[in-house]
C-alpha positions as CSV (number, residue, x, y, z in Angstrom):
1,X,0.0,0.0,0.0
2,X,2.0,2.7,-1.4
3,X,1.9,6.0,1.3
4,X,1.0,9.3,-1.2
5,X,1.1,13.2,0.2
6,X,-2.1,15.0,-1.4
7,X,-2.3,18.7,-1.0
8,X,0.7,17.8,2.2
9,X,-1.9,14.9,3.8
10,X,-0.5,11.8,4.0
11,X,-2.5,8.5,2.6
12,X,-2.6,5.0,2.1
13,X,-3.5,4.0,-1.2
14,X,-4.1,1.2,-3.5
15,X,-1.5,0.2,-6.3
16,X,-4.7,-0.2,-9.0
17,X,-5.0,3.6,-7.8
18,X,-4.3,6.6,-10.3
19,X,-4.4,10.3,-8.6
20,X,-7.8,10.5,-9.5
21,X,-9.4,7.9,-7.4
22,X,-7.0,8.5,-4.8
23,X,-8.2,11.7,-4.3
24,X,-11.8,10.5,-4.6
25,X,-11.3,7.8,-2.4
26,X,-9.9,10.5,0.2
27,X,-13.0,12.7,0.2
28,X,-11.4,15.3,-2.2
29,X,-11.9,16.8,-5.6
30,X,-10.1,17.1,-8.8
31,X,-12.7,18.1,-12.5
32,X,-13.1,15.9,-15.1
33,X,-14.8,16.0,-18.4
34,X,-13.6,12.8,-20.6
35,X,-13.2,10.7,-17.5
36,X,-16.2,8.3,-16.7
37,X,-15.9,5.4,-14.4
38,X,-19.4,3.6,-14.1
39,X,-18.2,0.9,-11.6
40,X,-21.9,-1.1,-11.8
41,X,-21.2,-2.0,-15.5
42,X,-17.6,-2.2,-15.4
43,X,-17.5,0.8,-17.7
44,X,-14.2,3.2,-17.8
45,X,-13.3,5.7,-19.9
46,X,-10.3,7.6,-19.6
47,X,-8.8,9.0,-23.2
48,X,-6.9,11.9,-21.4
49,X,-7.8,14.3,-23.9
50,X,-9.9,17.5,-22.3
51,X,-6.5,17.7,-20.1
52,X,-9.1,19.3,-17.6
53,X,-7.8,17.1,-14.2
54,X,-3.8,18.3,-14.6
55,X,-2.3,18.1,-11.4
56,X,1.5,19.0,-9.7
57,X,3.3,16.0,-8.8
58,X,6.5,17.1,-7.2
59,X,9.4,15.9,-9.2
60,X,8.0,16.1,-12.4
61,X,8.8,19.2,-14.8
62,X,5.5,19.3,-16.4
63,X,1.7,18.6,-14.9
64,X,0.4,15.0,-15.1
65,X,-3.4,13.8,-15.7
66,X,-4.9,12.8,-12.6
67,X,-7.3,10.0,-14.5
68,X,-4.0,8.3,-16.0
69,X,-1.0,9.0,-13.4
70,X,-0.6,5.9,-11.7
71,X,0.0,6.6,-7.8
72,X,3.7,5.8,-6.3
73,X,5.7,5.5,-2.8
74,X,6.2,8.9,-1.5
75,X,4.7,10.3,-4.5
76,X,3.9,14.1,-3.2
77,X,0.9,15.7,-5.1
78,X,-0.8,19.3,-5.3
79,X,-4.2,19.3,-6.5
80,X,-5.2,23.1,-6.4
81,X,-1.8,24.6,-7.0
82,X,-1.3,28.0,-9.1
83,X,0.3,26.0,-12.0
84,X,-2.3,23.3,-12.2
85,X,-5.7,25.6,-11.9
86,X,-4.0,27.7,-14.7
87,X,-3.9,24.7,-16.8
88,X,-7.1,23.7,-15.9
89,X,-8.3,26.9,-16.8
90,X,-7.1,27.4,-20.4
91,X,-8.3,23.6,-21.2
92,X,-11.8,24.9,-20.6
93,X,-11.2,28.0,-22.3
94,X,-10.0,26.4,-25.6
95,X,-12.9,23.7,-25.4
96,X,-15.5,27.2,-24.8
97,X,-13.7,28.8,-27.9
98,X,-15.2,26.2,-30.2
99,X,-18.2,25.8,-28.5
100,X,-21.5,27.5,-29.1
101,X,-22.9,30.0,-26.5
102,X,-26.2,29.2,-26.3
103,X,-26.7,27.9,-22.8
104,X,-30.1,29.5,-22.0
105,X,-31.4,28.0,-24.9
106,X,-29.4,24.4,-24.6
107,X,-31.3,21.7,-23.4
108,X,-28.1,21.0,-20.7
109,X,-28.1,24.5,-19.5
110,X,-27.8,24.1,-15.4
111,X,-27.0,20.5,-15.9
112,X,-24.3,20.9,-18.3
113,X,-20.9,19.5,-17.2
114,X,-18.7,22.0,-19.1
115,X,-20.7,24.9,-17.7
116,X,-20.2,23.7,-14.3
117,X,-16.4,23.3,-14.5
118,X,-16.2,26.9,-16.3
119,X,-18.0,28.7,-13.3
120,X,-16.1,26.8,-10.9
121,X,-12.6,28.3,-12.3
122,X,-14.4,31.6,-12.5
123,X,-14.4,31.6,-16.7
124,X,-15.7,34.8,-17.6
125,X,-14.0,36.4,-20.7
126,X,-12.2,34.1,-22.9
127,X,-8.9,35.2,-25.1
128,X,-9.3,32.4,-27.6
129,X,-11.5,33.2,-30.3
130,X,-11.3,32.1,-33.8
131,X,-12.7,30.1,-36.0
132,X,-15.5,27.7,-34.8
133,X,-17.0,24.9,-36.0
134,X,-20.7,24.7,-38.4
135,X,-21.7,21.4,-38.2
136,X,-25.9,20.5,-39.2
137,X,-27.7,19.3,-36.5
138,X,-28.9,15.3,-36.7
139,X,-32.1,15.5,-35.4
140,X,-34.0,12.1,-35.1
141,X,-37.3,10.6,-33.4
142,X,-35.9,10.3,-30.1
143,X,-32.0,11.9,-30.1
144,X,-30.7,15.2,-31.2
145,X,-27.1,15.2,-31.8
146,X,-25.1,18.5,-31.9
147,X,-21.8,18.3,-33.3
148,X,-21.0,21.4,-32.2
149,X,-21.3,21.0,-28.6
150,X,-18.8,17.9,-28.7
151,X,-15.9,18.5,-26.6
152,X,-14.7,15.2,-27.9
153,X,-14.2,12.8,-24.6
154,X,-15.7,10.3,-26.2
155,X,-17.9,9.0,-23.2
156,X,-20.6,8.2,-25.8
157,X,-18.2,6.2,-28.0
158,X,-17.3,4.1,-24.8
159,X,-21.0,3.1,-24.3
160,X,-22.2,2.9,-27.6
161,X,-19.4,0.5,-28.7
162,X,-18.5,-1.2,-25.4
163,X,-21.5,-1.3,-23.7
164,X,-24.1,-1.5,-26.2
165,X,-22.3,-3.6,-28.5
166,X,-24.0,-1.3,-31.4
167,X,-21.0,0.2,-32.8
168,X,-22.2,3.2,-34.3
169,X,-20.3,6.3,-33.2
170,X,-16.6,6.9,-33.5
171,X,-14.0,9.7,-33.2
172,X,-13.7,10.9,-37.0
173,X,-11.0,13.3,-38.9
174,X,-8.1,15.2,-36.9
175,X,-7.4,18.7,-34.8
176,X,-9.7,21.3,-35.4
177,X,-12.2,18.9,-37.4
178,X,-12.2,16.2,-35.0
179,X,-15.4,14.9,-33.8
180,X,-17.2,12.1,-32.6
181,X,-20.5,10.9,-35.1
182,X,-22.0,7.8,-37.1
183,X,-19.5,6.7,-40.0
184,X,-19.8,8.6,-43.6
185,X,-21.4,11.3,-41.5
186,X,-24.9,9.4,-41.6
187,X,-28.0,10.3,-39.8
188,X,-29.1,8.5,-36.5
189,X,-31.9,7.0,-38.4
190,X,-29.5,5.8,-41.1
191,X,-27.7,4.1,-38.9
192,X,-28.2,0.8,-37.0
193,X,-28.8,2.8,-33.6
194,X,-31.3,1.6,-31.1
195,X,-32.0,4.9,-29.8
196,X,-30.9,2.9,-26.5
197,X,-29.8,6.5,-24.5
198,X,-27.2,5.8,-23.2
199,X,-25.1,8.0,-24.9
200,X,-27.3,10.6,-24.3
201,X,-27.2,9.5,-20.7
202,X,-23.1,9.9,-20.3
203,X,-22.8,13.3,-22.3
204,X,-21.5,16.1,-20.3
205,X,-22.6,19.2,-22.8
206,X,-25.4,19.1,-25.0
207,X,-24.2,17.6,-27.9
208,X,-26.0,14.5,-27.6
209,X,-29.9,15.2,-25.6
210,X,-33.0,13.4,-25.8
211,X,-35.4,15.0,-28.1
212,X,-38.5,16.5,-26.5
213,X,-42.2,17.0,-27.9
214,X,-43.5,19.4,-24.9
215,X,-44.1,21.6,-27.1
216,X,-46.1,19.7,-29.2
217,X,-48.0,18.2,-26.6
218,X,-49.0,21.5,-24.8
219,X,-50.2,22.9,-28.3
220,X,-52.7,20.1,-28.3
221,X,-53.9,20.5,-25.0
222,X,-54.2,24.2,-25.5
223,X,-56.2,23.5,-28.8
224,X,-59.9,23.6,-28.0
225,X,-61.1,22.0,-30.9
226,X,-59.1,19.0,-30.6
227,X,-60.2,16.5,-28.0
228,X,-57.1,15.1,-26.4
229,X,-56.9,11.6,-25.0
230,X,-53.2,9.7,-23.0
231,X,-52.6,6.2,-22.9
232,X,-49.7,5.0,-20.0
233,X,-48.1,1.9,-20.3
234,X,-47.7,0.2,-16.7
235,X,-44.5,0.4,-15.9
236,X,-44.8,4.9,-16.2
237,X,-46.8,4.6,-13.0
238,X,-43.7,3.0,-10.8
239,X,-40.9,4.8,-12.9
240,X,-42.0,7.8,-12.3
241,X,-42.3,8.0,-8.8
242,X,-39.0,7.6,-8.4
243,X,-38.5,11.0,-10.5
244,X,-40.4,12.6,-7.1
245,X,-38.3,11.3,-4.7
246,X,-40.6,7.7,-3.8
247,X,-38.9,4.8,-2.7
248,X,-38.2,2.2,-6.0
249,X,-41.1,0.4,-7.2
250,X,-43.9,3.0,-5.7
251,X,-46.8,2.8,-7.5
252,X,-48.0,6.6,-8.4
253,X,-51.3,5.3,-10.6
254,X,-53.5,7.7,-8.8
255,X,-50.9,11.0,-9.1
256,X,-50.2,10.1,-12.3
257,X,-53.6,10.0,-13.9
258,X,-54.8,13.1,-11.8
259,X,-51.7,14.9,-13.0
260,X,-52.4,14.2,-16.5
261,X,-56.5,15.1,-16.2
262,X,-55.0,18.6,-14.0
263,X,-52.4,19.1,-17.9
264,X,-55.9,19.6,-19.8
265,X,-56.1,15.3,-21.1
266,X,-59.7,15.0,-21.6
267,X,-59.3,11.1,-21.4
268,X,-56.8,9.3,-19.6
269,X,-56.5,5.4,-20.9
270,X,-54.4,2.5,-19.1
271,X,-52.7,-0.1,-21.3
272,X,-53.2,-2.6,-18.5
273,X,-55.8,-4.9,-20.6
274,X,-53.1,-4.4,-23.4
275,X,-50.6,-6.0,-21.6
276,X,-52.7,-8.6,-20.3
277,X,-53.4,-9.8,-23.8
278,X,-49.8,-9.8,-25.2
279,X,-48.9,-12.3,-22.1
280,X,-51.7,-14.7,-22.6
281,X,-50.9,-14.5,-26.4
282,X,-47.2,-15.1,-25.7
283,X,-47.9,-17.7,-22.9
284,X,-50.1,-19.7,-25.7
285,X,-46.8,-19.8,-28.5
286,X,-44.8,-20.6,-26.0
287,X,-46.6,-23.6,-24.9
288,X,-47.1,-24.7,-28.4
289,X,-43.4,-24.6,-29.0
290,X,-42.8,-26.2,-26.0
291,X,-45.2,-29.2,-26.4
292,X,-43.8,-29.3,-30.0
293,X,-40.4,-29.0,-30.1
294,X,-40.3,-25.4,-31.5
295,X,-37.4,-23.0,-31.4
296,X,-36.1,-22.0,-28.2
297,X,-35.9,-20.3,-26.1
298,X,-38.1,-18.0,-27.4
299,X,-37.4,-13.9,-27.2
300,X,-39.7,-11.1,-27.0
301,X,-40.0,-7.4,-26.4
302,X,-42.2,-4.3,-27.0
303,X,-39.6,-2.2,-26.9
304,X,-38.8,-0.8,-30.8
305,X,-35.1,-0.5,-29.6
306,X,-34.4,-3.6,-28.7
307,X,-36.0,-5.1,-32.0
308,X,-34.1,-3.2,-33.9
309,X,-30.9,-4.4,-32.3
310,X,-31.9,-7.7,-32.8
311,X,-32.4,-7.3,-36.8
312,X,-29.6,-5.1,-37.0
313,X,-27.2,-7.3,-35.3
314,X,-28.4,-10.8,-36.1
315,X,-29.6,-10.1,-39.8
316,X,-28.3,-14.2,-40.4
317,X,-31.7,-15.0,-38.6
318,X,-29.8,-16.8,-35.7
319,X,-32.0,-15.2,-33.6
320,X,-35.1,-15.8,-36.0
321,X,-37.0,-17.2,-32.5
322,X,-38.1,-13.9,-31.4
323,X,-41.5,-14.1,-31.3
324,X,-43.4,-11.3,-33.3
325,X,-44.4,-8.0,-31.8
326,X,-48.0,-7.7,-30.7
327,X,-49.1,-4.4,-30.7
């Protein structure tokens, strides 16, 4: 257990330790923007690109990043010296120099990882201005991707590839054109994406957001003419209690459908009976391949997503026992 000085305390760390979690493990604090560590999945990402976690190591002639530098014996670190906030600083100054300033408008805006980080080192005015980049945005049924708002740490990359097992975006071209999107440049829909979210999920800017249709839906309420009616599949009812603080698996059916009724819904319809149907219907082909000696075991899902990765990946038909979609 090598002994390591941080900011002139003394600790015991791990030798599978870098500064980073060293410092994280000791209660303190050191920004990141590429660096992801999602220990549940076994996920890590750690390209050492935004440069944004540069640290003092004493000994060293230059500053080291904190997500890569391996801990040592004796190894004597400053977290929040002059030298490495000054680093830190003109990192997130040359990322903001290429990035759009939209942030009352962006999607992120108060959740935004980059915005966070520049308020923290007090980013006001920024010397770096130049050219910037003019990219089209990608906007899909259920993801809007914004190439100009990628700061390239590739945490998307990481889950789409390594996680997901899709495959479909990658860091393209070099320097000032460097970017992370689907091969050839092709739209989400083009592509063999799931719409899955986790991408969307991991992104610390706005560059990758979920697309929303408030708008569209208050329009419709707000239309008298029209006479608007919501159907809620049964799973909304526990999921979204959690989203108001309810312990997991809370059922909110009654909030939930007074909610919707108090939005302007003038019907409010359960897929319950929907549900029930698809089981018994799934339970009966089940049972027939079962009593005679059909293809199994036998797959099935609802979800569009996870249909599609099942085409997509397994076009051979070696997963041709998925049992149709009932709708």
């Amino acid at each position: 257990m090598p002994k390591v000085y941080i900011n002139d305390h003394e600790f015991e760390a791990s030798e599978k330790d870098t500064v980073l979690t060293a410092v994280q493990k000791f209660g303190g604090y050191i920004p990141t923007l590429c660096y992801m560590n999602l220990k549940d999945i076994n996920i890590e990402n750690k390209p050492s690109s935004c440069r944004v976690c540069m640290v003092e190591i004493e000994g060293r002639r230059t500053l080291a990043p904190a997500c890569t530098t391996p801990v040592f014996e004796g190894m004597k670190v400053k977290t929040h010296s002059r030298m490495a906030v000054e680093a830190r600083r003109t990192a997130v100054q040359l990322l903001l120099s290429d990035h759009p300033q939209d942030c009352l408008k962006c999607p992120k805006n108060g959740d935004c990882e980059l915005q966070k980080i520049a308020s923290e080192l007090n980013i006001v005015n920024n010397p770096y201005l130049g050219k910037t980049s003019n990219y089209d945005l990608d906007i899909s049924a259920a993801i809007i991707r914004d190439p100009n708002k990628c700061i390239m740490c590739r945490r998307c990359e990481t889950m789409c590839n390594e996680f997901q097992t899709v495959g479909v975006l990658s860091a393209i071209d070099r320097g000032f054109g460097a970017v992370v999107k689907p091969s050839f440049d092709m739209p989400l829909e083009e592509t063999t994406c799931t719409f899955c979210g986790q991408c969307v999920a991991v992104c610390p800017t706005g560059a990758l957001v979920e697309r929303s249709y408030i708008d569209e839906v208050w329009k419709e309420l707000e239309n008298e003419e029209k006479h608007v009616v919501v159907q809620t599949a049964p799973a909304v009812r526990v999921a979204l209690a959690e989203e108001f603080g309810y312990e997991p698996g809370t059922i909110s059916t009654g909030k939930l459908v007074g909610a919707l009724k108090l939005m302007g819904f003038d019907k409010v319809f359960d897929t319950n009976f929907g549900a029930d149907l698809t089981i018994m219907e799934e339970a009966t082909e089940f049972k027939e391949r079962l009593e005679n000696g059909g293809f199994l075991p036998m797959l099935t899902s609802c979800c569009p997503g996870w249909v599609k990765f099942i085409e997509h990946q397994f076009p051979d038909g070696s997963l041709s026992n998925m049992v149709d979609r009932i709708d």
